[in-house]
DONUZA-237004 format. One record per residue (C-alpha): residue in three letters; x, y, z. Coordinates in pm, 1 decimal, m for minus. Layout:
N
('ALA' (X Y Z))
...
//
This chain:
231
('UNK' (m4716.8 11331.4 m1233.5))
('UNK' (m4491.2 11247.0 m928.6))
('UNK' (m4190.0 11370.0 m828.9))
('UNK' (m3881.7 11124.2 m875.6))
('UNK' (m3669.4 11199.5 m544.7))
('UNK' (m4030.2 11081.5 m391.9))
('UNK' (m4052.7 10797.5 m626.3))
('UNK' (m3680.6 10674.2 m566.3))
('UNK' (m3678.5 10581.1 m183.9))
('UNK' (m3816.0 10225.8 m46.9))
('UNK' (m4192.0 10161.9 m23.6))
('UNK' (m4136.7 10170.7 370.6))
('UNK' (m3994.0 10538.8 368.7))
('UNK' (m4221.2 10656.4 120.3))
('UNK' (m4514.3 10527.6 318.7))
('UNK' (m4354.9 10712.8 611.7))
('UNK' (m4326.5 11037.1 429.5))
('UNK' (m4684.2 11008.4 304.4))
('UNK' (m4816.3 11006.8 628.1))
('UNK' (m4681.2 11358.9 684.3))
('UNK' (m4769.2 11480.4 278.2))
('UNK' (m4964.2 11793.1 204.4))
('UNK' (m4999.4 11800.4 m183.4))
('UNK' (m5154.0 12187.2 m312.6))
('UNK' (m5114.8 12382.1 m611.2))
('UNK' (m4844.9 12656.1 m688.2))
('UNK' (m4918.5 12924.6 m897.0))
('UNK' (m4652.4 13143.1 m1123.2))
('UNK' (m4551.3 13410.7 m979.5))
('UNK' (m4588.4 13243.1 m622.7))
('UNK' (m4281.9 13312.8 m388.0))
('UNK' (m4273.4 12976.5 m169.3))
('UNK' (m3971.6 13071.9 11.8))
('UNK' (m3786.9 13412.6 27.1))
('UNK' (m3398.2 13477.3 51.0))
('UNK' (m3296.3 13352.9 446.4))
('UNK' (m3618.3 13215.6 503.8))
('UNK' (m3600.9 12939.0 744.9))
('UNK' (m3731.2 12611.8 619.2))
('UNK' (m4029.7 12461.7 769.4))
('UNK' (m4107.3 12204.0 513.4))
('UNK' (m3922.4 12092.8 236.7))
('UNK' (m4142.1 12121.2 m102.1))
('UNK' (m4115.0 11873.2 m367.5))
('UNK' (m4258.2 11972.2 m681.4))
('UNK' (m4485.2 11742.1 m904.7))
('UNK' (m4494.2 11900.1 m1164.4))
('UNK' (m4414.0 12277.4 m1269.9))
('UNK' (m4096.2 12509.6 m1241.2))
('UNK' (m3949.5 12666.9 m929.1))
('UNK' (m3691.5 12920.0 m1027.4))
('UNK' (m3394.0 12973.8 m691.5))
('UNK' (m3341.9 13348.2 m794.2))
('UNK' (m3068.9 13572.4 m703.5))
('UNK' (m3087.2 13957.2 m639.7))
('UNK' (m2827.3 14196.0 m685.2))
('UNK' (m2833.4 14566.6 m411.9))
('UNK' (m2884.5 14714.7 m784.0))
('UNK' (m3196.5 14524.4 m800.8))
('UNK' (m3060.4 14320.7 m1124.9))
('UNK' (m3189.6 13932.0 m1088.6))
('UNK' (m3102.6 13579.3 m1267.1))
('UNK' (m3189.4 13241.0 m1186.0))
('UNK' (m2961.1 13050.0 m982.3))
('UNK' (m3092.7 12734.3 m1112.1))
('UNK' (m3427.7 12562.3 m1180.0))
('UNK' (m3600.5 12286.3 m997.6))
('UNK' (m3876.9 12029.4 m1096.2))
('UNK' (m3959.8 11710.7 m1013.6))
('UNK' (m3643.3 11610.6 m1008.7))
('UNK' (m3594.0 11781.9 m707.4))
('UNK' (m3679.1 11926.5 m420.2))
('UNK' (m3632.0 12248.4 m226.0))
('UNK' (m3508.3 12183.2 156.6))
('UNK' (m3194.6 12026.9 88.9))
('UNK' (m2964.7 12324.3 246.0))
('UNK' (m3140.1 12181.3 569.2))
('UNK' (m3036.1 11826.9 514.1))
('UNK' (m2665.3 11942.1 443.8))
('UNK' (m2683.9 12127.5 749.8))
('UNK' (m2823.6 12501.2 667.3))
('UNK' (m3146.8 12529.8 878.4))
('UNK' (m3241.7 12873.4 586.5))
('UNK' (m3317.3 12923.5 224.0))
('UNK' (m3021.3 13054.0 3.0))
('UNK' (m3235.9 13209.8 m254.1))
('UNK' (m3571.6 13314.0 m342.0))
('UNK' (m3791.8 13030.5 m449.7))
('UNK' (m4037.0 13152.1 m695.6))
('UNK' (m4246.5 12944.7 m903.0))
('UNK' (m4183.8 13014.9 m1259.4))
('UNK' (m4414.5 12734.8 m1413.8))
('UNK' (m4747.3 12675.8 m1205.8))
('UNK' (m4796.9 12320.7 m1099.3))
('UNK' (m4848.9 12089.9 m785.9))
('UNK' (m4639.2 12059.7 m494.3))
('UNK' (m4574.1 11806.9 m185.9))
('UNK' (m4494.3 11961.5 126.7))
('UNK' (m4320.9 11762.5 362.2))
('UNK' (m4252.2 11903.5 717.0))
('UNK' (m3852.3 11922.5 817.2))
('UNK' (m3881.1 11725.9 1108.7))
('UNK' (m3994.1 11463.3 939.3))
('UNK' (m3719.1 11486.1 710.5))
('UNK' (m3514.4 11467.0 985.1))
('UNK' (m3654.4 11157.2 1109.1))
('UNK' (m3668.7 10985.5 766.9))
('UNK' (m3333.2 11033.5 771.4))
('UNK' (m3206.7 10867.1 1118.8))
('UNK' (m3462.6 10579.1 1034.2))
('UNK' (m3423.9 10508.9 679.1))
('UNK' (m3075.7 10418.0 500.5))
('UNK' (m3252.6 10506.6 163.0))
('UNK' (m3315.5 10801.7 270.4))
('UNK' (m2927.8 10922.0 318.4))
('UNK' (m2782.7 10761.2 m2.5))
('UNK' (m3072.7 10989.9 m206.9))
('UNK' (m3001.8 11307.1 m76.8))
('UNK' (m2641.1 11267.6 m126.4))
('UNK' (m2704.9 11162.4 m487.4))
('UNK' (m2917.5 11443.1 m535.7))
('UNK' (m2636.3 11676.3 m354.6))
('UNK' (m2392.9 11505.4 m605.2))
('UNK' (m2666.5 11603.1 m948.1))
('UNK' (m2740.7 11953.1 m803.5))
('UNK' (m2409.7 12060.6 m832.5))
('UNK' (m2365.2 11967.2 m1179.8))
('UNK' (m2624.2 12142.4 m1271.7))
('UNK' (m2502.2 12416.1 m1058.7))
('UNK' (m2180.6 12394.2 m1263.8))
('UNK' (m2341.8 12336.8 m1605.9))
('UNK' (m2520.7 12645.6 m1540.3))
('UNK' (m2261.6 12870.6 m1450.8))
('UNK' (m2028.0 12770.1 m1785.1))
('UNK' (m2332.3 12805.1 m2007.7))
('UNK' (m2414.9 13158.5 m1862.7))
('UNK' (m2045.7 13225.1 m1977.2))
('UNK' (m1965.3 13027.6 m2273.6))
('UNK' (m2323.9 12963.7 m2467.5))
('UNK' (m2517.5 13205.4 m2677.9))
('UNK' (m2817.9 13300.7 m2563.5))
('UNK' (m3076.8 13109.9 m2813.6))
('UNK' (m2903.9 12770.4 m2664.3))
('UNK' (m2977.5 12928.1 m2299.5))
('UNK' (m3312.5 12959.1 m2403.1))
('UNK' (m3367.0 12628.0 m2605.1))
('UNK' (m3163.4 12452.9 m2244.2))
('UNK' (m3415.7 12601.1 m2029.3))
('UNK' (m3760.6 12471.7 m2283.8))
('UNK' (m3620.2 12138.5 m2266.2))
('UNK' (m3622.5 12055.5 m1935.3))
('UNK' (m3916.9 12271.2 m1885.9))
('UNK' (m4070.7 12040.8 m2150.4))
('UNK' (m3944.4 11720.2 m1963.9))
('UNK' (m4115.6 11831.2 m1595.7))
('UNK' (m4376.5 11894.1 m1721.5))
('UNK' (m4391.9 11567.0 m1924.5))
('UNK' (m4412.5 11713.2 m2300.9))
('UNK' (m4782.5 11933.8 m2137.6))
('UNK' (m4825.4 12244.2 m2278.0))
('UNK' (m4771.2 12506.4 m2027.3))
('UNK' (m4772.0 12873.2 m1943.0))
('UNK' (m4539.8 13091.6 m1984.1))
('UNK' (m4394.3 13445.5 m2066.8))
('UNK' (m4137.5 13615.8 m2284.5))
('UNK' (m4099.2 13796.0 m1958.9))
('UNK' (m4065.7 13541.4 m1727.7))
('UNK' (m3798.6 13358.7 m1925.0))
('UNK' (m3584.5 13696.4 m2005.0))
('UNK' (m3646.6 13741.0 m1591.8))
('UNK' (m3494.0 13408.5 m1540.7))
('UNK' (m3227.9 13415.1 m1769.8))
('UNK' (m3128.3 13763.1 m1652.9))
('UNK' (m3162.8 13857.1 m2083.4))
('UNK' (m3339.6 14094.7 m2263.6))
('UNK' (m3717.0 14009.7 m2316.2))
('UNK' (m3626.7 14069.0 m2741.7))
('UNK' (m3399.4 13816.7 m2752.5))
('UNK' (m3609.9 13534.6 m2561.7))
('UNK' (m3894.5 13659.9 m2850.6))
('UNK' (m3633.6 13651.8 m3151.5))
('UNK' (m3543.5 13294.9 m3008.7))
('UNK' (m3913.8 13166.9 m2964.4))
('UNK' (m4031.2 13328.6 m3310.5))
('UNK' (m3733.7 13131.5 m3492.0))
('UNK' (m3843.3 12835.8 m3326.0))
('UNK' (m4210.6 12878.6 m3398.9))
('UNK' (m4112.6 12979.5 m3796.9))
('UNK' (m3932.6 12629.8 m3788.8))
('UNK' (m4230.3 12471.9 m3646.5))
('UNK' (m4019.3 12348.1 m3364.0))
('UNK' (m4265.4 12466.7 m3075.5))
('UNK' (m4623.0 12606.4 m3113.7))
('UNK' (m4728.5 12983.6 m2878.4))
('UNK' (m4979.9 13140.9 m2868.4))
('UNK' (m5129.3 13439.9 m2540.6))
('UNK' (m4877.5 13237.8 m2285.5))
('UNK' (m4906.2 12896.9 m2376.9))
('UNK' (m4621.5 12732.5 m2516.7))
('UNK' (m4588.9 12346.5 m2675.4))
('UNK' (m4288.7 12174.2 m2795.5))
('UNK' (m4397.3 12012.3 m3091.0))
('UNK' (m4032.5 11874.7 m3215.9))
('UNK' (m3796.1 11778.9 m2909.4))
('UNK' (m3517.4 11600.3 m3159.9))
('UNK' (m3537.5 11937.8 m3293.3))
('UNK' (m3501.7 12167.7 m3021.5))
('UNK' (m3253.1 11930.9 m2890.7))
('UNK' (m3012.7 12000.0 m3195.2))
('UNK' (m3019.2 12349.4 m3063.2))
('UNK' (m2914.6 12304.5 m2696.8))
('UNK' (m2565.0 12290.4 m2582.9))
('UNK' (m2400.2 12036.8 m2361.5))
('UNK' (m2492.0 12158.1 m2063.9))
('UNK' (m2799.8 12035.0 m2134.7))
('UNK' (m2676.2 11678.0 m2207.9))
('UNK' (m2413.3 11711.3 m1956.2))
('UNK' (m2728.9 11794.6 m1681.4))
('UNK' (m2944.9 11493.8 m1798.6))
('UNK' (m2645.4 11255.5 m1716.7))
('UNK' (m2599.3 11384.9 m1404.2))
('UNK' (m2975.1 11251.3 m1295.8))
('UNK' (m3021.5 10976.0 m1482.4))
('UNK' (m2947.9 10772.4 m1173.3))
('UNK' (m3331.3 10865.0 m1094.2))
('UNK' (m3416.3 10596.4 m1400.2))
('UNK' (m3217.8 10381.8 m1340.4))
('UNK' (m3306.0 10375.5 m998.0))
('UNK' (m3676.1 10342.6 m1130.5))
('UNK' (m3610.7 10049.2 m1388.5))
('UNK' (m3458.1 9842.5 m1075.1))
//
């Protein structure tokens, strides 16, 4: 698995980057950065979930938004933030690249690539941002649920992976019953397969006639990362 920000810039600034790579399993649970953390390195995830969670004084908690490998977490640096805005816990285990800022920094002044990615990146984030916000307000809860297996099932390139009721409700900032009333629905129509923390989507046209359009709406907003690909 590689991570497609990674796999988008030239051959010369991805040879750069390499030179400065660290690549180490994450493990669920694992907080890489927390809230106001400076960044050291920016991480770009191969394959797995990173949830960017936020906290409320009452202690209440939802997820912000959800990266994979088709993203990264860093780019409040690049835009001119030197600190994390949110708590970066990994939701799905999986690998990770780290890449030390100042070498971000100097992939930037040296490669042209380099500046016309993180912008389109900048650009995709904040639909998602956006699509995540109106589907918080407007869409039921089983099509927040189905949204968030989807793309789940797409970083982690159709794998099975692990994964609790709790962790999702956590997430989602719903009640643990409904992400099981969802999931057992799902399972009845033989749509995914779970079983002690493993899940498997077994029917994506399926679950895909449950999202919403956020989720198409999302998809569009990156597809620039196959296109760029296909070129």
């Amino acid at each position: 698995m590689e991570n497609l920000i990674l796999r988008a810039f030239s051959q010369e600034a991805r040879g750069f980057l390499d030179e400065h790579a660290l690549t180490l399993p994450v493990a669920a649970g694992e907080v890489l950065y927390a809230d106001k953390a400076l960044f050291t390195h920016a991480v770009f995830p191969r394959s797995g979930v990173i949830s960017l969670m936020g906290r409320r004084e009452n202690g209440t908690q939802a997820e912000k938004a959800a990266i994979g490998n088709e993203g990264f977490l860093g780019l409040a640096v690049i835009l001119g933030t030197g600190y994390s805005l949110s708590s970066s816990v990994v939701r799905v285990a999986g690998e990770v690249t780290y890449i030390p800022m100042s070498a971000m920094h100097e992939a930037g002044q040296r490669f042209a690539c380099f500046r016309l990615i993180m912008m389109r990146y900048a650009q995709s984030l904040v639909v998602q941002l956006m699509e995540s916000v109106i589907s918080t307000r407007l869409d039921q809860a089983e099509a927040q649920v189905v949204n968030w297996l989807l793309f789940t099932n797409r970083r982690m390139h159709g794998a099975s992976f692990v994964l609790t009721q709790d962790s999702l409700a956590e997430a989602l900032g719903i009640r643990r019953v409904t992400v099981g009333a969802v999931w057992t629905k799902l399972k009845r129509e033989g749509i995914i397969s779970y079983s002690r923390g493993h899940m498997l989507i077994r029917d994506v046209k399926a679950l895909e006639a449950h999202a919403s359009e956020s989720y198409g709406r999302t998809l569009d907003a990156f597809a620039w990362q196959v296109a760029a690909h296909d070129t």
